[in-house]
C-alpha positions in Angstrom: 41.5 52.0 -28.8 38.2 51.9 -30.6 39.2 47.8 -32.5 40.2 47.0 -28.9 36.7 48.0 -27.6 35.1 46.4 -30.1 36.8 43.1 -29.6 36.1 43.5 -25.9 32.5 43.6 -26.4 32.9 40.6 -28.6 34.8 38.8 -25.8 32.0 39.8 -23.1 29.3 38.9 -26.2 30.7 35.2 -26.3 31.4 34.5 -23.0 27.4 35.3 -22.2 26.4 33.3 -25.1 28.4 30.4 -23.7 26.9 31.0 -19.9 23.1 31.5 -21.1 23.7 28.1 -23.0 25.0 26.1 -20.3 22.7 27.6 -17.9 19.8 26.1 -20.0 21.9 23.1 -20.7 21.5 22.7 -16.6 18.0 23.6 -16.5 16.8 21.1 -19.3 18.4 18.3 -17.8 17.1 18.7 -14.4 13.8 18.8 -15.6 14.0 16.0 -18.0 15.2 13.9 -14.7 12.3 15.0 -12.5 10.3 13.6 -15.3 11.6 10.7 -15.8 11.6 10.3 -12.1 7.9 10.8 -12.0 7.7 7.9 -14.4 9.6 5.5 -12.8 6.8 3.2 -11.3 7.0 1.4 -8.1 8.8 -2.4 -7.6 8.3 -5.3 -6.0 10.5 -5.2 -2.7 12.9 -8.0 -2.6 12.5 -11.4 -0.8 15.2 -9.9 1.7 12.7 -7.3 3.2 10.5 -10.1 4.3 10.4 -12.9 6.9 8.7 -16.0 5.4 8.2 -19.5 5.2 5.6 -22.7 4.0 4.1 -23.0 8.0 3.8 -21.0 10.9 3.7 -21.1 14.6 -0.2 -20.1 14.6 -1.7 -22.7 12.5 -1.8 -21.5 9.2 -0.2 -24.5 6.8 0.5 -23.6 3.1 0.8 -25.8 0.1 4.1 -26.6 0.0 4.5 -24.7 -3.5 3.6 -21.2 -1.7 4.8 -19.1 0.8 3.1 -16.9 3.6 4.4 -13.8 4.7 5.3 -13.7 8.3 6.6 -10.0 9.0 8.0 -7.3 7.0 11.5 -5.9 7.9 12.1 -3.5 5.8 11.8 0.4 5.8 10.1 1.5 2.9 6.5 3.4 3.1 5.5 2.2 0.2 5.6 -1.6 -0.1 4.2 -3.7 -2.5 4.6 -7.6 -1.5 6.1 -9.7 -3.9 4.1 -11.8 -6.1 6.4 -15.1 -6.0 9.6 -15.8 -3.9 12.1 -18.2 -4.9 9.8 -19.2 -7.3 6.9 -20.4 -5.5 4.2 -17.7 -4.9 3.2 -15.8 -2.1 -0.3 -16.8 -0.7 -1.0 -15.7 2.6 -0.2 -12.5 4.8 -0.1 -14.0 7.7 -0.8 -13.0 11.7 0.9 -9.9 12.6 2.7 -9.7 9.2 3.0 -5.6 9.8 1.1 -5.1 13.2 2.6 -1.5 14.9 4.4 -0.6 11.4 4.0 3.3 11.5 6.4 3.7 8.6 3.9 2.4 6.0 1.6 4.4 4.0 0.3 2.5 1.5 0.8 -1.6 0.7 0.2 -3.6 -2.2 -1.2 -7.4 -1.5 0.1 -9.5 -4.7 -2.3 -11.9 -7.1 -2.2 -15.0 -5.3 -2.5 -14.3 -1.7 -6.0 -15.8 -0.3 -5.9 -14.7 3.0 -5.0 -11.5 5.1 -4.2 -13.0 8.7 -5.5 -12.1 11.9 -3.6 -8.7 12.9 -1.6 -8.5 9.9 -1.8 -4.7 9.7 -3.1 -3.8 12.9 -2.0 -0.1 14.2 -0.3 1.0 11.3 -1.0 4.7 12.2 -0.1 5.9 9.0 -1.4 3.7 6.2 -3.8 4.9 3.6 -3.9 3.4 1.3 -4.5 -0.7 0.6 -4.9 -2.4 -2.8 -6.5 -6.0 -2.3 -6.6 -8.9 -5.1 -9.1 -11.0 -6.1 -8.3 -14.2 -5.1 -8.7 -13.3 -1.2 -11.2 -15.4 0.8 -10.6 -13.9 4.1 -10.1 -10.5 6.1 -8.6 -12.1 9.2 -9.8 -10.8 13.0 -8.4 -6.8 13.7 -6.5 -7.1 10.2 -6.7 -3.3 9.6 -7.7 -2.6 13.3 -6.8 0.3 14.8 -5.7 2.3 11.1 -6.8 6.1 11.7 -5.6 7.3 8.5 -7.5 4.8 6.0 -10.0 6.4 4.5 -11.3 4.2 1.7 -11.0 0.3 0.6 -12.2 -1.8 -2.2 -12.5 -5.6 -0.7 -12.5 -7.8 -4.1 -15.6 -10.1 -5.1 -13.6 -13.4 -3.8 -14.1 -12.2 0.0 -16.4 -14.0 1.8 -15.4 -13.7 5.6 -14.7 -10.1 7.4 -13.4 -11.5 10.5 -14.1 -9.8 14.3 -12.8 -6.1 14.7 -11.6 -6.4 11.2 -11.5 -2.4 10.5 -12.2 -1.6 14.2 -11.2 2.5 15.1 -10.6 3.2 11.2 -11.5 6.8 11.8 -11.1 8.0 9.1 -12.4 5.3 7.0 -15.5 6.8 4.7 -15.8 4.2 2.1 -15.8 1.0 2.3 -17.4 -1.5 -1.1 -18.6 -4.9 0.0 -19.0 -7.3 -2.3 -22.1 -9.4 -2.9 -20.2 -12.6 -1.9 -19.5 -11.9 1.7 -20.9 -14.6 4.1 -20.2 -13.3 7.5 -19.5 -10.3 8.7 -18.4 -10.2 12.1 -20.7 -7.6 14.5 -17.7 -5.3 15.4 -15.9 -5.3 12.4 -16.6 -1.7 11.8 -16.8 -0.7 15.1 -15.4 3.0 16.0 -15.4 3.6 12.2 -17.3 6.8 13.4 -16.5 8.6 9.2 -18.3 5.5 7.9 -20.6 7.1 4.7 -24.2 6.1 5.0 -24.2 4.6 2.2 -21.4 1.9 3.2 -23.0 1.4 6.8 -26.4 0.8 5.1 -24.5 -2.1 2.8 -22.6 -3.0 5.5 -26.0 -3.6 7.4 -27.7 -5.2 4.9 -25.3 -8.1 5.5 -25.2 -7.9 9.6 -28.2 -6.0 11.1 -26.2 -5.9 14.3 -23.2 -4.3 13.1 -21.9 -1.5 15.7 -20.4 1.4 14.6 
């Protein structure tokens, strides 16, 4: 009775040694995925999320060796545009390129592009966050209009023209860096950006004394 106990506890001994390790087994190797999902870094979206082509039906013409962007049709909140399709490089986002897209929350614009068309991002309720290249010449009229939850954007040195509206009812916008090579700033391009820092709305006035905010 008593070896039959003993080998009973023995039994009930292994069989917890072989749960407690498997247990851990499972533990380790869902934490080595979420780390290795954290590291996983972002991609370019495919050509296939993207309607494109070398002119478009408001004006803009392209070299033939680039492409502009003329709407995004994918799903994804956080896009970053490809830097070349078909092997010719993206160089212009063009007119309305994401107007009314409440699904995006934060874009990347790839080296290359020059221009950000007029409306390109216009009412895209839930985008904060916008990483611009240098390279781009021009923030086209109500590009970012109308984006409530931008709060802060870097414009590269290249920009020279903030076009009419340009950031118009950012809300929540508080910082905004200018660079020294901007031209012309239109007079409501910051209008309703009622967050605006002092700082940026004195720089932003040093450029346009008639800027409205």
């Amino acid at each position: 009775m008593l070896k039959f106990a003993k080998n009973a506890v023995v039994v009930l001994l292994a069989l917890t040694l072989i749960l407690a390790t498997a247990g851990c087994g499972k533990k380790d190797a869902g934490t080595n995925a979420g780390n290795i999902g954290d590291a996983v870094p972002l991609v370019e979206e495919p050509a296939s999320s993207f309607k494109y082509a070398d002119s478009d039906e408001l004006g803009y013409k392209v070299d033939p060796a680039g492409w502009l962007i003329s709407e995004y049709i994918g799903t994804n909140t956080e896009v970053i545009v490809p830097s070349q399709i078909e092997g010719k490089p993206v160089v212009i986002i063009s007119n309305l390129a994401f107007c009314e897209n409440d699904l995006l929350v934060s874009v990347t614009i790839p080296d290359g592009v020059t221009l950000i068309g007029n409306r390109a991002f216009d009412k895209c309720k839930s985008l904060k966050s916008v990483s611009i290249p240098n390279g781009v010449t021009k923030i086209g009229n109500w590009a970012f209009g109308n984006c409530p939850s931008l709060a802060s954007i870097v414009l590269p040195n290249s920009v020279t023209f903030i076009g009419e509206g340009a950031f118009v009812n950012c809300t929540s916008l508080t910082s905004i860096t200018i660079p020294d090579g901007v031209e012309t700033i239109s007079d409501d391009a910051f209008e309703g950006c009622t967050s605006l820092s002092d700082e940026s709305k004195q720089r932003i006035l040093q450029l346009n004394a008639d800027s409205k905010f």
